[in-house]
N, C-alpha and C positions, 0 to 999 in steps of 0.2 A: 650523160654521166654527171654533167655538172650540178645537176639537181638533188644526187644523195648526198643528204642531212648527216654530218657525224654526230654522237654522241658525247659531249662531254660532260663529268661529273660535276663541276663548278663552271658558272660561267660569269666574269664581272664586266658590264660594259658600260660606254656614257661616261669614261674616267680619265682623268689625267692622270699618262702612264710615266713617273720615271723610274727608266729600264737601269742606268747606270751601266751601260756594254761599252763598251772600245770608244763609241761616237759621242756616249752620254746622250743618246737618243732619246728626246721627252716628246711624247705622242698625245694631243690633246682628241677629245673624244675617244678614247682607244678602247680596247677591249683584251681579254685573257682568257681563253681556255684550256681549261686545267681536267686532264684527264690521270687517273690513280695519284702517284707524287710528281706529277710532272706538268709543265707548263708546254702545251700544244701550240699556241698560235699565241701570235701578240703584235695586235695591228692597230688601225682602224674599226672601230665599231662595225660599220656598214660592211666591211671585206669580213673580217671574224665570223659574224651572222649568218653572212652569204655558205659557212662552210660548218660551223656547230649550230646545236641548241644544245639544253641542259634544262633537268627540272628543278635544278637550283642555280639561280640568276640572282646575281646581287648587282643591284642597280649601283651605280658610280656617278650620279650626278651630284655635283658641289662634293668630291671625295678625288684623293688625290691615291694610285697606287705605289708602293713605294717595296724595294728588295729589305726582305729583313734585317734587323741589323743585328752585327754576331759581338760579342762582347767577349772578347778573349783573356779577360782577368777578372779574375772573381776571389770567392771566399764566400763561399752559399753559409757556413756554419757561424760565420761572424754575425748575421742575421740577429744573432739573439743579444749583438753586445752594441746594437746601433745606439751613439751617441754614448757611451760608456768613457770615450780616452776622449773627448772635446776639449782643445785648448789647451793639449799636455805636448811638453817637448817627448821625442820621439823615446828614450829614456824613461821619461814616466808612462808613456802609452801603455809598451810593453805588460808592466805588472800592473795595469789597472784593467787591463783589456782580457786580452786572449791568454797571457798568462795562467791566470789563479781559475781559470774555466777547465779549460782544454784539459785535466787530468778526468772531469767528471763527466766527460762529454758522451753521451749513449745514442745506438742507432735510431731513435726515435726523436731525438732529440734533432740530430741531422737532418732526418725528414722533414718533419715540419719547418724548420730555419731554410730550408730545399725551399720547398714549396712554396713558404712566404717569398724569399728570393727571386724564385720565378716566376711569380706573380705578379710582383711587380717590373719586373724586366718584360714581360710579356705586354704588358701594361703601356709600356713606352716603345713597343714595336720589336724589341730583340727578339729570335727567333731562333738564335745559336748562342750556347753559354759555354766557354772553358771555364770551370770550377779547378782552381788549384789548392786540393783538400791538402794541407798539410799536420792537420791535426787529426792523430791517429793513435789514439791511448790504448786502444783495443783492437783485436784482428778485425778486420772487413767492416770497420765502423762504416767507410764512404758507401757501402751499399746501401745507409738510409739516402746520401743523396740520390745515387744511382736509381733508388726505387722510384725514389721523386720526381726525376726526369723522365723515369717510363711514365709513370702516372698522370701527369701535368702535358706532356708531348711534345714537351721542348727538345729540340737539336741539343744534346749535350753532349760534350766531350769532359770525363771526371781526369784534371793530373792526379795523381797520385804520390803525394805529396814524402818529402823524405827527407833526415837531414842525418848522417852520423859521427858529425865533432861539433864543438862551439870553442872555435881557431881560437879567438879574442877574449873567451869569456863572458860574454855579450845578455849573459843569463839564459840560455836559450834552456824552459823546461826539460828535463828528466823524462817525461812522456813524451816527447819530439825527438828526442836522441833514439837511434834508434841501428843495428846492425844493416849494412846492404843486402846482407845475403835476408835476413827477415821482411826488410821493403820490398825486394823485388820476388820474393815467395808469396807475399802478398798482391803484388800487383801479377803476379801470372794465373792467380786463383780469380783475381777479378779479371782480367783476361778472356780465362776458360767461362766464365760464367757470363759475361756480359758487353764483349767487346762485338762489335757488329750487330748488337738484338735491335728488335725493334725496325724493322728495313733498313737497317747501318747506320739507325740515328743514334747510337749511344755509341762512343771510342770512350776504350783507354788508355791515354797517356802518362807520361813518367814526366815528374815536379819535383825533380831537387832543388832544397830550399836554397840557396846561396853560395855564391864561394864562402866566406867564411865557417858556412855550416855543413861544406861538404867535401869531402877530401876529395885528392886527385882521385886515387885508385877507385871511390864509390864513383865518381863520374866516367870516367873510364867503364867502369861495370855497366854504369847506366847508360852508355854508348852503346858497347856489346847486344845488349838488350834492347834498344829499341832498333837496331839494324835485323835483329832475330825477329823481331814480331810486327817489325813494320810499321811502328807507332812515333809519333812527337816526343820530343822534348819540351820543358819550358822551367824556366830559373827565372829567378829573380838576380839581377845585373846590375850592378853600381848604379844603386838607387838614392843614397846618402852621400856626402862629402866626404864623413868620417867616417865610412866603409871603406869608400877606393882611400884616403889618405893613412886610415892603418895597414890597410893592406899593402903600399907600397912602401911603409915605414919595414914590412917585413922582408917584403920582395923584389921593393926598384922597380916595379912597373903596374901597372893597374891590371886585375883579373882578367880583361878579356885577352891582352898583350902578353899576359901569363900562362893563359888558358892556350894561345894561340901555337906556342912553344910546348909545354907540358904535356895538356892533351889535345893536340890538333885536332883528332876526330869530330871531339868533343860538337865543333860548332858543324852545320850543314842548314839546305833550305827548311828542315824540319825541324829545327830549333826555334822559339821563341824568344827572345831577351826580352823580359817584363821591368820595366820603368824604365833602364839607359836612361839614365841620368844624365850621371856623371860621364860621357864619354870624349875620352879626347880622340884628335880628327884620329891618328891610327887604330882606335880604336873602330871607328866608324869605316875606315878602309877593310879594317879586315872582315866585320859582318858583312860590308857590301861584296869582298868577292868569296866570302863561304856562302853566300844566297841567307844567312839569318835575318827570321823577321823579328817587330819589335812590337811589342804592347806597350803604349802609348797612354799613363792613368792619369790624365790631367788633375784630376777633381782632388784624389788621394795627394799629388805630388805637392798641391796647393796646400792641402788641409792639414799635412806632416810636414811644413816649407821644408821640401826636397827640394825643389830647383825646380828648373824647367828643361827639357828633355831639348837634344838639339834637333827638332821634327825635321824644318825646313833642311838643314844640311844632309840629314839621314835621306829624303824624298829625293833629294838631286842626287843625291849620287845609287838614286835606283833602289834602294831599299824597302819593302812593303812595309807599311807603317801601318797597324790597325787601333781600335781603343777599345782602353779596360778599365773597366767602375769601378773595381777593385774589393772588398770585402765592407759590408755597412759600418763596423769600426772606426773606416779611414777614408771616409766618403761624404755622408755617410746616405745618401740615397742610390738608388738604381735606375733613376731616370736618367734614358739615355740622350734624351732631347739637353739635359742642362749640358751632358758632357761636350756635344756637337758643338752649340755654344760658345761654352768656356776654353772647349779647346781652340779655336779661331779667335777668339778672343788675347786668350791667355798671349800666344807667340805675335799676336801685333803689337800688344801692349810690351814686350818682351825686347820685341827688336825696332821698337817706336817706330813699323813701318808696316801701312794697313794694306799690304798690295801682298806681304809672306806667303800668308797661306789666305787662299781661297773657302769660300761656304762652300765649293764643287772638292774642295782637296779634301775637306773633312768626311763627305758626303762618301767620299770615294774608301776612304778610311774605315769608316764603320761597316761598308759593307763587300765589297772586292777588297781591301787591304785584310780585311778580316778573314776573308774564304780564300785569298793564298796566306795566311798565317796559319787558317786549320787544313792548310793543302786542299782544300774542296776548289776550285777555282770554276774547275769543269761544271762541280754541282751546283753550287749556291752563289749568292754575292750580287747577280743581275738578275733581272727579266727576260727568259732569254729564251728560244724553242730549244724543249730537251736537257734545260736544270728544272729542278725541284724548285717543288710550289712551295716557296718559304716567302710570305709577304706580307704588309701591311696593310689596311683602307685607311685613311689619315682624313678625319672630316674636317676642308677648310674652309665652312661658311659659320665657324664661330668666330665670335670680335678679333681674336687676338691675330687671324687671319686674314681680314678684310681688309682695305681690298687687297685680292688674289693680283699683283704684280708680276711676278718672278719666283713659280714654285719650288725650286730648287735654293734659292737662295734663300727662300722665306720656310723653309723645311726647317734649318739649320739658323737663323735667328730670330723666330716666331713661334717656332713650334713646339708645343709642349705636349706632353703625354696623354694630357685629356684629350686631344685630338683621333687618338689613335681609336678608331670603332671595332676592327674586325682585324685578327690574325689567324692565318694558316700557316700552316707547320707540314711538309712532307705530303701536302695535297690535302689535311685536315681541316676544319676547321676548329681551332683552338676557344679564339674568344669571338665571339658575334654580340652586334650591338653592345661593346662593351664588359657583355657577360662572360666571365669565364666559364667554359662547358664542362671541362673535363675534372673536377676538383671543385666541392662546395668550399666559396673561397668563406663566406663568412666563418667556419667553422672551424678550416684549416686557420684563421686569422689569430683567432678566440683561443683554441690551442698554443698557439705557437706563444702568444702571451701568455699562456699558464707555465709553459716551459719554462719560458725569460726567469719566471720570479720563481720556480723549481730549482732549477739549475743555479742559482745564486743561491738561493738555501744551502742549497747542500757543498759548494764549494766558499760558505762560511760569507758570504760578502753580501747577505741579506740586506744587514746595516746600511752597509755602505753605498747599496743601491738607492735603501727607502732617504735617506739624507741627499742622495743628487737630485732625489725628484724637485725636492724644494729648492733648486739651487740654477 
């Protein structure tokens, strides 16, 4: 009996495996076979062999396999505004950015800023995207990205983005304001249309934009409603100083301690808090016993000096910490290798103490902190028999790699994007040798710049784009 041969449809072997499971188990010579979206076996080369073959074998010598990484804050539409607010207080960002666009914003326009987006997130090994579309000037605009994600075959999760006051005044667009009952008539048509398609890689979630930009009662509604369909939450969470310090100018207590009392519902394990800033420690008690996780934007919180997020105290006290790139605007790249980095970086230098946070906490972050932030824990996040073949090939016999020390350490402060060869996606093969498959990238690329300088036409800021170039 021992002799019948299984079949598997991919098979990668002669690789260093890290799995990222419970043990942090790294399997030197290992092997993986991947049958429909699922990960069969994952050993030893020689035990793997002994039980598959496959007529597609990808050799793993000098390649390192690694769990995809999920990236749970985005802005796929900001794509078209990279480098637009560089070096502006957060004040001037606003109407130099996303502002004076987001009226003229069309579904084709989504697509393509989609597509470039996950291109290069694909590029640097993500394999999961939360896009939190909040710019919605027209019904079902997000289904250019939605399209995008079937197209391309990335893991996506679309929020569905929403705000109906601007508490502060804060300028918040005329096209972003917007009724609850018309968001969430919105989000249940994308719902019916697109929530589970594609083998259950495409979810959609609910993305109210801020306390300040959203009443109690719309949160409360958008409680109602993701308990009715089963879906995420995800806000953006005293991200500024001078958001939690107005808001306790109004209320005596900072949003989440407000939220906590007002609408208790509000927070649970399917909530995101994106940036937590600003949180003081009961703030951080009470996410830790509602189970809320937190998107973690180092790169953004830098680039807009937000602050620094309190990682280390949120991790001890058990809370799932994942990382988000956050929108090209306020980043302004999608490599997710710089975030890995600078996120370990950032909290040593933060708390002049290099022992904080670990290359393996980060490591753990981008990809299990990420897949219990999109609740997939079961599915994605590890190497593991019986999740989804979501993964990367990472070639480390280029310079910046050599010599191969400690792969896991050297993942997270050596490795860059170029490294990354081959991605699968749900058992697919996505990019091989580099090449993207599914999506001619030179074309979609070519586009997506004819867009950039379209969409500034027409929302009058021609000028003002052709003057930054020289600048």
């Amino acid at each position: 009996g021992d002799c019948v041969m299984d079949y598997a449809d991919i098979l990668i072997k002669n690789a260093i495996i890290i799995t990222m499971d419970k043990n942090k188990r790294v399997i030197d010579d290992g092997a993986i076979a991947i049958v429909d979206d699922k990960i069969v076996a994952v050993d030893k080369t020689s035990r793997v062999e002994q039980k598959y073959k496959s007529e597609k074998v990808i050799c793993g010598k000098g390649r390192i396999v690694l769990p995809g990484f999920i990236n749970t804050h985005d802005h796929l539409f900001q794509t078209l505004l990279r480098s637009m607010g560089d070096d502006m207080n957060l004040n001037d960002w606003w109407p130099n950015t996303v502002g004076p666009i987001t009226p003229y914003l069309t579904k084709k326009d989504m697509y393509y800023a989609a597509l470039t987006g996950c291109i290069e997130l694909i590029r640097s090994g993500v394999t999961a995207n939360l896009d939190y579309q909040y710019a919605n000037p027209r019904p079902l605009i997000a289904e250019g990205v939605l399209e995008a994600f079937l197209q391309i075959g990335i893991r996506g999760v679309l929020g569905r983005g929403y705000s109906d006051v601007d508490m502060f005044d804060f300028g918040l667009p005329d096209d972003i304001i917007e009724s609850t009952e018309q968001a969430l008539s919105d989000t249940e048509t994308l719902i019916k249309r697109w929530h589970g398609k594609a083998n259950g890689r495409i979810k959609i979630w609910l993305a109210p934009g801020a306390p300040f930009a959203n009443s109690d009662e719309n949160l409360a509604k958008t409680r109602e409603f993701a308990n009715k369909y089963g879906i995420g939450i995800t806000m953006h969470i005293q991200e500024a100083r001078a958001e939690v310090d107005t808001w306790k100018e109004h209320f005596g207590t900072t949003p989440v301690q407000y939220y906590a009392k007002k609408v208790p519902e509000l927070f649970g394990p399917d909530f995101i808090s994106v940036h937590s800033v600003w949180l003081e420690p009961e703030d951080i008690k009470i996410f830790a016993k509602t189970g809320v996780t937190v998107s973690h934007n180092t790169n953004s919180n830098m680039y807009l000096s937000s602050g620094v997020a309190p990682v280390p105290e949120m991790l001890k006290q058990g809370i799932p910490v994942s990382l988000g790139v956050d929108g090209a605007a306020s980043n302004n790249s999608k490599d997710f290798f710089e975030m890995l980095k600078n996120t370990v970086l950032m909290h040593k230098v933060h708390t002049l103490n290099p022992t904080i946070l670990t290359s393996v906490d980060v490591l753990e972050m981008a990809t299990m902190g990420g897949a219990r932030s999109l609740m997939m824990e079961k599915e994605i996040g590890s190497l593991e028999v019986g999740k989804k073949a979501d993964l990367s090939i990472f070639d480390y016999t280029m310079a910046n790699m050599v010599p191969l020390n400690r792969p896991m350490s050297q993942i997270v402060y050596c490795g860059k994007a170029a490294n990354i060869e081959t991605v699968i996606i749900d058992g697919r093969i996505i990019m091989e040798n580099r090449v993207i498959k599914t999506v001619n990238e030179e074309e979609v690329l070519r586009k997506t710049q004819k867009i950039t300088e379209d969409i500034h036409e027409r929302a009058g800021r021609g000028e003002y784009r052709r003057e930054l170039f020289f600048k």
